[in-house]
C-alpha positions in Angstrom: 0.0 0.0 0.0 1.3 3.5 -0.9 0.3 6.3 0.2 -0.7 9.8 -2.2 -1.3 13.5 -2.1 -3.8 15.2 -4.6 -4.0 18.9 -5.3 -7.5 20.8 -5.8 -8.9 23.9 -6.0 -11.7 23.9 -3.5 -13.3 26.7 -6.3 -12.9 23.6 -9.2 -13.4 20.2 -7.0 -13.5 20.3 -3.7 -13.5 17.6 -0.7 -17.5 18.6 -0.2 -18.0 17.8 -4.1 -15.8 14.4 -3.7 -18.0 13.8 -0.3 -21.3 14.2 -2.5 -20.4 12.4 -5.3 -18.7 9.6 -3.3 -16.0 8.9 -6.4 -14.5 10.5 -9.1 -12.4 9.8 -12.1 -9.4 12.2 -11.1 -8.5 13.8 -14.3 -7.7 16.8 -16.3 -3.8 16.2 -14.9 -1.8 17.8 -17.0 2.5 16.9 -15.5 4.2 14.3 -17.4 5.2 13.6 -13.3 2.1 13.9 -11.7 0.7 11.3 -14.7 3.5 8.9 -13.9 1.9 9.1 -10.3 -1.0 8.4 -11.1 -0.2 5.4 -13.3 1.6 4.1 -10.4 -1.7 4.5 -7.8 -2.6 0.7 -6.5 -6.1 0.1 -5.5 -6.7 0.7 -1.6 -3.5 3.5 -1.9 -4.9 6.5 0.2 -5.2 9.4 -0.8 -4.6 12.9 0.8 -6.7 15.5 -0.5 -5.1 18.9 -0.6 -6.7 22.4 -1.1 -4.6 24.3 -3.0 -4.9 28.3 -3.8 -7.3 28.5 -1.0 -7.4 30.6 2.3 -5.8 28.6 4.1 -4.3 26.4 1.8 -4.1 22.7 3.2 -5.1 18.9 3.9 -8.4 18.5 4.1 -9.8 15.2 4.2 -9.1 11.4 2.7 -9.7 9.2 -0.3 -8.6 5.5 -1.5 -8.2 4.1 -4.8 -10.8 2.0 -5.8 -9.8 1.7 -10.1 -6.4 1.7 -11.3 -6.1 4.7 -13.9 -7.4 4.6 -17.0 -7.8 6.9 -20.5 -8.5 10.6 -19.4 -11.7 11.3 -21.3 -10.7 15.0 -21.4 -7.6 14.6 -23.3 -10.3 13.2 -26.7 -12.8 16.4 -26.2 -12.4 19.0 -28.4 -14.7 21.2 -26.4 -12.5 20.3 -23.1 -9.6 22.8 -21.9 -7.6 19.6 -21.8 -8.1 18.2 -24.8 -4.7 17.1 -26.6 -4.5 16.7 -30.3 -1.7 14.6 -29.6 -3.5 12.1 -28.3 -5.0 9.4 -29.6 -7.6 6.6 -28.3 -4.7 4.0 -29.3 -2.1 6.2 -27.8 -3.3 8.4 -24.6 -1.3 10.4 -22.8 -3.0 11.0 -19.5 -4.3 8.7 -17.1 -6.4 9.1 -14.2 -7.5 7.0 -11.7 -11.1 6.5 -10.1 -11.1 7.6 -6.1 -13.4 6.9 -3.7 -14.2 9.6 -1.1 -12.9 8.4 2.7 -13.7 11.1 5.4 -13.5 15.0 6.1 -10.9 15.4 8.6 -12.1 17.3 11.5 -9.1 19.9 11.6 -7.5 21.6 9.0 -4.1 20.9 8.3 -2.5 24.4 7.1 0.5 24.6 4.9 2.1 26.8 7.7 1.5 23.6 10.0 2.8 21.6 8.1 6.0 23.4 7.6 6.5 24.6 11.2 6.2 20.3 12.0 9.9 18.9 11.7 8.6 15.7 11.5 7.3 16.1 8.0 10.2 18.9 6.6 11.1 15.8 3.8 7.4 16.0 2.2 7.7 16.2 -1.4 4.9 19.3 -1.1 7.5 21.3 0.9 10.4 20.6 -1.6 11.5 23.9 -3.2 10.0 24.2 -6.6 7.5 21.5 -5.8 4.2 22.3 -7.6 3.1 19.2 -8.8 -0.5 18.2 -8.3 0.4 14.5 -7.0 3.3 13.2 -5.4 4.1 10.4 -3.1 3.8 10.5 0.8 6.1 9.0 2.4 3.9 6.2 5.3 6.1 7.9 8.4 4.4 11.4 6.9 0.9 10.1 6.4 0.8 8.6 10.1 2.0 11.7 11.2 -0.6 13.5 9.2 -3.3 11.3 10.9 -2.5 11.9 13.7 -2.3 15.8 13.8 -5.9 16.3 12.2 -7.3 13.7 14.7 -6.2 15.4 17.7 
């Protein structure tokens, strides 16, 4: 089991939408990185949810795997802002996988939090540069993360 961080703008998909919908095929992914992470997403991986260019920005709540990624639909709609000529049905370029919505946690956890806690300076989301949309959590991190918006 691995364990995952997603990025989302609370204004585009947020952990309330995920919550009412129950899953979602997370798509419109547009890092050759982030894709390769979510090719590599196992089913029961959990999943952090993030929102990103929020106030406050931060982890919000939890999700699991529950279908490894497939063809992002997006990338073959002309009409979509992610549609990719270069992509073909034989040929994709961007996967996503389906995730299944887990809980709200009952405290935020802020960015600032999260970088004034030593215990997770290492995350991939505090890595200078870092702006990818998914990356890896390390299962030291997520336990810690557990933890801290369960208290």
């Amino acid at each position: 089991m691995a364990y995952w961080l997603v990025k989302t703008e609370p204004g585009v998909y947020s952990i309330a939408d995920l919550a009412r919908d129950k899953r979602t095929l997370w798509d419109c992914v547009r890092n050759y990185q982030a894709r390769n992470y979510l090719k590599q997403m196992q089913i029961g991986d959990d999943v952090l949810i993030y929102h990103s260019n929020s106030e406050p920005s931060g982890i919000v709540g939890l999700a699991q795997v529950v279908k490894l990624a497939e063809a992002d639909p997006t990338q073959f709609d002309r009409r979509s802002d992610y549609y990719d000529s270069a992509a073909s049905e034989k040929e994709p370029r961007w996967f996503s996988p389906t995730l299944e919505f887990v809980r709200i946690f009952p405290k935020l956890l802020t960015l600032p939090e999260i970088r004034k806690n030593l215990k997770l300076k290492d995350m991939v989301l505090l890595q200078r540069g870092s702006r990818l949309s998914v990356h890896p959590v390390s299962d030291k991190e997520f336990s810690i993360i557990l933890k801290v918006v369960s208290a």
